[in-house]
N, C-alpha and C positions, 0 to 999 in steps of 0.2 A: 326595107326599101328606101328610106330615105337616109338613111347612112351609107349607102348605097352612091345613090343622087350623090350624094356628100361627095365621097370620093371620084365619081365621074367630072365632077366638078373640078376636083384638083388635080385633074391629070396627071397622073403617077406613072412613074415606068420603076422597071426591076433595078434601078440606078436611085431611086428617088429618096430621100431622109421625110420623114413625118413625124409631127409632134402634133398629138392628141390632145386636145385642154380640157379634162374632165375625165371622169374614171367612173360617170354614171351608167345606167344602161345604153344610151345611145351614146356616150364615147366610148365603153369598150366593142359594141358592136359595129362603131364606125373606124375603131383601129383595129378588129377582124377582119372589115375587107379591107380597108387598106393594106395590110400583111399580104392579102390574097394578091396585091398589084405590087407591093413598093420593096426597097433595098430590108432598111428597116425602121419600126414603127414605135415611137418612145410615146408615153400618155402620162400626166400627172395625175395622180392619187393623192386625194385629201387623206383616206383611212387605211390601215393596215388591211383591210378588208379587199378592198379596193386594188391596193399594189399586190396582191396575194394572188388575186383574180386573173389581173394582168400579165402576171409573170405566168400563170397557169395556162394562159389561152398565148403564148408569145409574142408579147409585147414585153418592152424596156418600160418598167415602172418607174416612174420619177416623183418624188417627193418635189412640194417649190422650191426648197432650196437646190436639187440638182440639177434646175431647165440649165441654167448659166452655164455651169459643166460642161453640161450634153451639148449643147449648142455651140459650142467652145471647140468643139471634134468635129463640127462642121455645121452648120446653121439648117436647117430644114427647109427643103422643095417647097412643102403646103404644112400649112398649121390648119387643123381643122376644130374648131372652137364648139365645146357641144354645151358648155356651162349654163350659159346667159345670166337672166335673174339680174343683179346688182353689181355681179362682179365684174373685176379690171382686168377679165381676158383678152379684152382689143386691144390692151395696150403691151400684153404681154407677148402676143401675137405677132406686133409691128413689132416689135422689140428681138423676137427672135427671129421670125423669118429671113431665111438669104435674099437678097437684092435680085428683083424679077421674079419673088417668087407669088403664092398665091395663097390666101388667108378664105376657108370656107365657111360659115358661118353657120351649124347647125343650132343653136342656143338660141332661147327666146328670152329676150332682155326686158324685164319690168319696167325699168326707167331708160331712157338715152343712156347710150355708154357711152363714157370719155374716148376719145380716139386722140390718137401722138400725131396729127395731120404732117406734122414737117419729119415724123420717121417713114411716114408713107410717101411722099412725094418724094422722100432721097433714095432709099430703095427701092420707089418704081412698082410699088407693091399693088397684086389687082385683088381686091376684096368682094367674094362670092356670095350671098345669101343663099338659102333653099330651106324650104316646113315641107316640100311634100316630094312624093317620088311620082314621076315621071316617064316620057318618051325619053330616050336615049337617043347617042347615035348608032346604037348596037341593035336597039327595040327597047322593051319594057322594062324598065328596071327592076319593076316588079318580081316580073321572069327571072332576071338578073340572081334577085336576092334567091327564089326559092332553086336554083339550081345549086347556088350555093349551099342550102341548107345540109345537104349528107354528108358534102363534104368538112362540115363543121360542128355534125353532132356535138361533139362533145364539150367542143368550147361555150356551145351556148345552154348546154346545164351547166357549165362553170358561171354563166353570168345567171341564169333563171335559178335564184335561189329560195325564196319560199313559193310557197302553192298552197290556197285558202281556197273552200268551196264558197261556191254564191252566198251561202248562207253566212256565210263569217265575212262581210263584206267591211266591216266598220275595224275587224282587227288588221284584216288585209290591208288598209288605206294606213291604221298607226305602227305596222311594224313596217310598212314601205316609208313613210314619212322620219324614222327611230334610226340614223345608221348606227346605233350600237346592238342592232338587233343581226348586223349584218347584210343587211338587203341591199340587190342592185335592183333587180328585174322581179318583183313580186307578183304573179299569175292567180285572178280566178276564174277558175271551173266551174261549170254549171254541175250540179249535185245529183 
């Protein structure tokens, strides 16, 4: 639901370019529905893991070095940022978006992030926040996301990849924390 929020946020139509900044569980689930609303939907991947995922569920996987490229064939409507933490996603964000477009902010940033104030103020750019989902103007986004669910069975065991019982609580947290383990979306079940 809050990926969801996310994209309500960035008002997408069937015309719209998106770029994803993160390839974790809430960037691939917030570049699923964006797919559901927009033209088409590119997300950077740190791990093979990750661009693997993405290509699987249809999305345009992008290494860092290919945002420039992609952006180059046309700049993106909304960039939705799911990273946060440390990293220099705002500035990547101002960087790529087209002029009047719209930067969402799903990522929780540990320290202040740098922002390019004077790439913002040239192309007009309106910077969204959102942690939580919401009323819409539709209704519940809630609602939103669980309508969605059948229709996406399958992409979201492409991103829920291990599954630990309650009882294995301390391996479930080190192979969700491990991405050489592979993990986006690690679930535990009650036993």
């Amino acid at each position: 639901a809050v990926c969801v929020r996310g994209v309500h946020l960035a008002r997408l139509d069937v015309d719209s370019r998106v770029l994803v900044l993160g390839a974790g569980n809430i960037g691939l689930l917030a570049g699923l529905a964006a797919r559901d609303r927009a033209g088409e939907v590119a997300i950077t991947a740190r791990y093979p893991h990750q661009r693997d995922a993405a290509k699987r569920i249809g999305l345009v996987p992008l290494a860092e070095d290919d945002i420039d490229a992609w952006v180059g064939e046309g700049a993106p409507d909304a960039v939705i940022e799911t990273v946060g933490g440390a990293a220099k996603t705002l500035d990547q964000a101002i960087d790529a978006c087209r002029p009047a477009g719209r930067i969402v902010i799903l990522g929780v940033f540990l320290t202040p992030p740098t922002l390019n104030a004077i790439g913002l103020l040239i192309k007009e750019l309106q910077i969204l926040g959102s942690i939580i989902y919401g009323m819409g103007r539709r209704g519940s986004e809630f609602r939103a996301t669980v309508s969605l669910l059948p229709r996406y069975r399958e992409e979201i065991e492409v991103i829920q990849t291990h599954q630990f019982p309650l009882t294995s609580l301390d391996e479930a947290f080190a192979c969700a924390n491990d991405k050489k383990t592979g993990a986006i979306k690690v679930t535990v079940v009650p036993s």
